[in-house]
C-alpha positions as CSV (number, residue, x, y, z in Angstrom):
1,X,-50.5,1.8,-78.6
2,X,-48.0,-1.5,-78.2
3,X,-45.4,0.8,-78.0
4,X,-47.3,2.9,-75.3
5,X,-48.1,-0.5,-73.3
6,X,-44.3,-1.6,-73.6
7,X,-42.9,1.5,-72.4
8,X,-45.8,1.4,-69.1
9,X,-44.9,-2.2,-68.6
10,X,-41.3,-1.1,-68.6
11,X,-41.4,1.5,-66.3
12,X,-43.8,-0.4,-64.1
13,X,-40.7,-3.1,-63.7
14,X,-38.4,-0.8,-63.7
15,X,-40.5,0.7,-60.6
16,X,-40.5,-2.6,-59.2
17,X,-36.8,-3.6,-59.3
18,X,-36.2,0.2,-57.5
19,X,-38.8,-1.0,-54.5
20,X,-36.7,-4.4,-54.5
21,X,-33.1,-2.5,-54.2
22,X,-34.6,0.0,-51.9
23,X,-36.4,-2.9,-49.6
24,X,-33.1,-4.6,-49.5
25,X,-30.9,-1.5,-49.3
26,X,-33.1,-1.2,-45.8
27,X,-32.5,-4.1,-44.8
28,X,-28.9,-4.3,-44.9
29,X,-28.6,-1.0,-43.4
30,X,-30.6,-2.3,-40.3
31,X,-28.2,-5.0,-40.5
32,X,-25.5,-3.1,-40.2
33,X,-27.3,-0.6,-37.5
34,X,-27.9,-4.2,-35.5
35,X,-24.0,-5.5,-36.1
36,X,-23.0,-1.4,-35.2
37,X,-24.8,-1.6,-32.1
38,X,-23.9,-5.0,-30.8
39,X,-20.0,-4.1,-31.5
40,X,-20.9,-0.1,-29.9
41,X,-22.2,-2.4,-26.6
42,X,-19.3,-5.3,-27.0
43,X,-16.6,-2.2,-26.6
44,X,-18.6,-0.6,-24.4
45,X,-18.6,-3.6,-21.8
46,X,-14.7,-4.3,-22.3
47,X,-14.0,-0.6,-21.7
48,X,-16.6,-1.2,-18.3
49,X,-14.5,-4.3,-17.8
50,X,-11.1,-2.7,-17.8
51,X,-12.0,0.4,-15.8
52,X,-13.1,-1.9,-13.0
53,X,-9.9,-3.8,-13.7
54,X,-7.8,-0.6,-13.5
55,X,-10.1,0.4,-10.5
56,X,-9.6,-2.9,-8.8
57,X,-5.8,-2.5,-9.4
58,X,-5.5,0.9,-8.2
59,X,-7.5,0.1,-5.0
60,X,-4.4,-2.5,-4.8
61,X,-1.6,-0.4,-5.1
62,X,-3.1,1.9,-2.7
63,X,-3.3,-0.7,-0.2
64,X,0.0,-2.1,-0.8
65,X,1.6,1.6,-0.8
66,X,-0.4,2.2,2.6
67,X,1.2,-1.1,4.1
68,X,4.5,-0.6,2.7
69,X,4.6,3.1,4.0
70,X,3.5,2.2,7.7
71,X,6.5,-0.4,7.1
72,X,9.0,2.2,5.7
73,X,8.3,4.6,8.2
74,X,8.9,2.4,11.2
75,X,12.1,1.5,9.7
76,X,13.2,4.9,9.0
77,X,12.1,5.7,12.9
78,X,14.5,2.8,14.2
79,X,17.7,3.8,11.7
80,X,17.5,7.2,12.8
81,X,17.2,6.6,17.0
82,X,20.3,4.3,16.3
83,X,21.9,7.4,14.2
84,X,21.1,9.8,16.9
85,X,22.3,7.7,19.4
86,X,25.5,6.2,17.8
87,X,27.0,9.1,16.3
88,X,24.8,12.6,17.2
89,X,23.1,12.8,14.0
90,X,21.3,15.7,13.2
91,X,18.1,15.7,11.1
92,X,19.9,16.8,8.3
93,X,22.1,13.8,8.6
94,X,19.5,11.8,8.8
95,X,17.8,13.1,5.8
96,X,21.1,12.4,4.1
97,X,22.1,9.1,5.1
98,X,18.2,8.0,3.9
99,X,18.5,9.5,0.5
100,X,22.0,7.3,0.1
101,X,20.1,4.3,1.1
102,X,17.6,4.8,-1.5
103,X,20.3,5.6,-4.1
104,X,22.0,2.3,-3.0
105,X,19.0,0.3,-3.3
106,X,18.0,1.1,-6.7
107,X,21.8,0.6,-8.3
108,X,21.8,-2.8,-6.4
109,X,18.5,-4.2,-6.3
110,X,18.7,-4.4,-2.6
111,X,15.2,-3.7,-0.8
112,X,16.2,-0.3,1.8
113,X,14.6,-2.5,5.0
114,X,17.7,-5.1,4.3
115,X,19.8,-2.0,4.4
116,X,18.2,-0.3,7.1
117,X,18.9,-3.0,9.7
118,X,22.3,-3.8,8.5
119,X,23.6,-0.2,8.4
120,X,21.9,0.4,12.3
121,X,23.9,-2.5,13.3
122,X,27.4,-1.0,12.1
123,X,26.7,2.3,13.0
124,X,26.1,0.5,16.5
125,X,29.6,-0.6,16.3
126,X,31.6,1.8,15.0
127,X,30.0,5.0,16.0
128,X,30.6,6.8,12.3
129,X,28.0,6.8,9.7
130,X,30.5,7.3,6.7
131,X,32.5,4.5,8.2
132,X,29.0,2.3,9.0
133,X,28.4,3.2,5.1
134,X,32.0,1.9,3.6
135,X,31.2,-1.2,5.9
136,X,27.8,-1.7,4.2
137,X,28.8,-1.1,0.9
138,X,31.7,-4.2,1.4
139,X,28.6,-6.1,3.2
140,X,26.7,-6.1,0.1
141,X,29.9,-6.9,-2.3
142,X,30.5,-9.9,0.1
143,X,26.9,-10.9,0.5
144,X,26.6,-10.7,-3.3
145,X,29.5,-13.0,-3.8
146,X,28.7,-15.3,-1.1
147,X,25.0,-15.7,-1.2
148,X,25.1,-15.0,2.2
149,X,22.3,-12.6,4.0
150,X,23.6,-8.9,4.0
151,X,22.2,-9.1,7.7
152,X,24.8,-11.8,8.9
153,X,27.6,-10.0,6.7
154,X,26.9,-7.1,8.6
155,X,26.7,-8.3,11.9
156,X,30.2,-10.2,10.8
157,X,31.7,-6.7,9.9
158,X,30.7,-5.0,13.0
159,X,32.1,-7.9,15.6
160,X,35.1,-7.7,13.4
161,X,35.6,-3.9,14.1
162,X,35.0,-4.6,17.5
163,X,38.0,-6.9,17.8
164,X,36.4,-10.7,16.9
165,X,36.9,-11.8,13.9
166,X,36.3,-14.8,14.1
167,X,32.4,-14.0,13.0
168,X,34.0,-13.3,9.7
169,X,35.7,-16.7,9.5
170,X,32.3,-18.5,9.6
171,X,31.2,-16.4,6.6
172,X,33.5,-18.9,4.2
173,X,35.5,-15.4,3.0
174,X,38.4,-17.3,2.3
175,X,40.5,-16.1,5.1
176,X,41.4,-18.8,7.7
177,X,40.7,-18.6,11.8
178,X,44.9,-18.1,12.3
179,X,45.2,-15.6,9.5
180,X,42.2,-13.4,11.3
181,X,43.9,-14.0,14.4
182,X,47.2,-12.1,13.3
183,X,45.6,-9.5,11.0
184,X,44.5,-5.9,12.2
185,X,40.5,-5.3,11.0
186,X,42.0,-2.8,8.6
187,X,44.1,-5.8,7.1
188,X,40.9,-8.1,7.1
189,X,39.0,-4.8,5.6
190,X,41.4,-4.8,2.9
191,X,41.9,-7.9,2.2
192,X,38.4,-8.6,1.7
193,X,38.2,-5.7,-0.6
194,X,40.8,-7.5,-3.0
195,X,38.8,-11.0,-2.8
196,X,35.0,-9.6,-3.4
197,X,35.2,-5.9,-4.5
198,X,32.7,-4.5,-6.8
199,X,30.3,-7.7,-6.8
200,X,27.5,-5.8,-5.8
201,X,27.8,-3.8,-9.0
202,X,28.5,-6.6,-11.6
203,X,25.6,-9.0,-10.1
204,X,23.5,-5.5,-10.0
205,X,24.0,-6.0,-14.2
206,X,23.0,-9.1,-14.3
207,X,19.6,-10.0,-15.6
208,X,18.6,-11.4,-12.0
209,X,20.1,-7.6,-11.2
210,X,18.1,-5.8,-13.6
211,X,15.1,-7.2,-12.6
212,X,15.5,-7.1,-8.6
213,X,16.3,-3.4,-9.1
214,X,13.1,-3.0,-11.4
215,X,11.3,-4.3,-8.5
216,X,12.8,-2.2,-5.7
217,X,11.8,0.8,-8.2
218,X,8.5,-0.3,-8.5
219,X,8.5,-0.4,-4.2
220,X,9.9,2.6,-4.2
221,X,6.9,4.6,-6.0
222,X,4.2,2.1,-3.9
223,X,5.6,3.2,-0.9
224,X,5.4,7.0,-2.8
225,X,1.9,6.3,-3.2
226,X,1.3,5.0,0.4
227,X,2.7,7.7,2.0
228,X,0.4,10.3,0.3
229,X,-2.3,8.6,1.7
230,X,-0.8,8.3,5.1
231,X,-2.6,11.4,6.1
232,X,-5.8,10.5,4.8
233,X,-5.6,7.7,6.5
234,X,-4.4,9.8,9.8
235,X,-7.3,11.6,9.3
236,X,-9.9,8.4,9.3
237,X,-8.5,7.3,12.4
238,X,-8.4,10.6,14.0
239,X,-12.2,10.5,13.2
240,X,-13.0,7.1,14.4
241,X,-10.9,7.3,17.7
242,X,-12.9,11.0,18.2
243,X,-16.1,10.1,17.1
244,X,-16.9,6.4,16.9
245,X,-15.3,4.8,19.4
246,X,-17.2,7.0,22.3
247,X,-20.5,5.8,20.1
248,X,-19.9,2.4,20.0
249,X,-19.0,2.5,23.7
250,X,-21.3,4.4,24.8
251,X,-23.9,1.5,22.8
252,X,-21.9,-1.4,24.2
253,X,-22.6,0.2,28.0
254,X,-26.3,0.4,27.1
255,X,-26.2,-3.2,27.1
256,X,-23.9,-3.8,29.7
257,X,-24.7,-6.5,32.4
258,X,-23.3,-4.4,34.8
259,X,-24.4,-0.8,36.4
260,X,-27.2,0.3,34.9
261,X,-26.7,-1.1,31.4
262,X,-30.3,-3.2,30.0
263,X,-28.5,-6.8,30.9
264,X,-27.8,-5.2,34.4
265,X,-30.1,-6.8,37.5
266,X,-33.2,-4.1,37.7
267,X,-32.3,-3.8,41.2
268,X,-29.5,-1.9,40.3
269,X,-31.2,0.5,38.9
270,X,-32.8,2.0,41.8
């Protein structure tokens, strides 16, 4: 019988050490549950936090591409009136002159509306676009070199074809006002060629290079983005010009001291 109470006692403790593990074994698996759940929630609010973020950002760019379109687009309108005018282009030369523009920007880290302006203003002058182009690629090898704005270099070049040169003296070129005087504008041309060529395309590879023409890239594909919207946009305002603006006048006449608007004088009414 002692051994029958022994074995009883020892399966009764052995029951009782089971309830303790199994007790215990729950509560650290609710623990875990808890510690699963708050992380499950903690991720959940950061990924919350950055799709707003991302949202917020891409509200942003949309924006910015929208402005810098509207921008673009004018500029593009203005180069092409002086093209037509200048030299006869066709839409086609248009289209072309535009597309070496933006090739020209991104291996210089120029931003096209410097080039825009610079190129209209030679084209002005010397009524050729390949020649207007030549011109603005020396412009931005002297304006490189110089530090000087590729919108005064410009303007330099193009009163230097025209016969004063003397523009181009101010510019600190290195050529003197009685040198200029005797020299043809092919002579200056040249000569400036052997005193600043290919700047442009060694400060283009400098790290101040890289990273201006990292940022005209990353302008280029805002103003990409802008202009998809554009007609969503053109859209909006087609609706709000058609539809709201009679509404809202129509609402501001109601009110209207005058004629038979509510402010009006009664009197008028009859």
């Amino acid at each position: 019988m002692a051994g029958s109470r022994t074995l009883n006692l020892s399966i009764l403790g052995d029951v009782d050490n089971l309830n303790k593990s199994l007790k215990s074994a729950s509560q650290d698996v609710d623990t875990f549950g808890d510690k699963v759940g708050k992380a499950g929630k903690a991720i959940g609010a950061a990924f919350a936090a950055a799709a707003a973020a991302a949202g917020a950002y891409a509200i942003k760019i949309g924006v910015e591409g929208v402005k810098a379109a509207i921008e673009d687009e004018k500029a593009q309108t203005q180069l092409a009136l002086a093209l037509e005018n200048a030299t006869g282009a066709t839409k086609a030369q248009i289209a072309a002159t535009e597309q070496s523009i933006l090739q020209m920007s991104l291996a210089t880290g120029v931003a096209d509306d410097e080039l825009r302006p610079a190129l209209g203003r030679l084209v002005r002058s010397t009524g050729d676009t390949e020649k207007a182009q030549q011109l603005l690629a020396q412009a931005l090898d002297i304006s490189a070199a110089t530090g000087k704005p590729l919108e005064s270099v410009a303007a330099a070049l193009s009163k230097g074809f025209d016969g004063n040169t003397a523009a181009l003296g101010k510019l600190g070129v290195g050529l003197s006002a009685a040198e200029l005087k005797t020299m043809s504008f092919e002579q200056v041309q040249s000569k400036l060629s052997d005193l600043f060529g290919g700047a442009a395309a060694r400060n283009a590879d400098t790290y101040a290079g890289r990273i201006a023409r990292m940022q005209v890239a990353f302008s280029e594909a805002k103003e990409t983005i802008g202009f998809a919207l554009l007609p969503i946009l053109e859209k909006l305002m087609g609706f709000i010009n058609n539809n709201a603006l009679p509404a809202i006048n129509a609402f501001s006449n109601a009110f209207s001291l005058n004629g038979n608007g509510l402010g009006g004088d009664y009197r008028d009414w009859e």
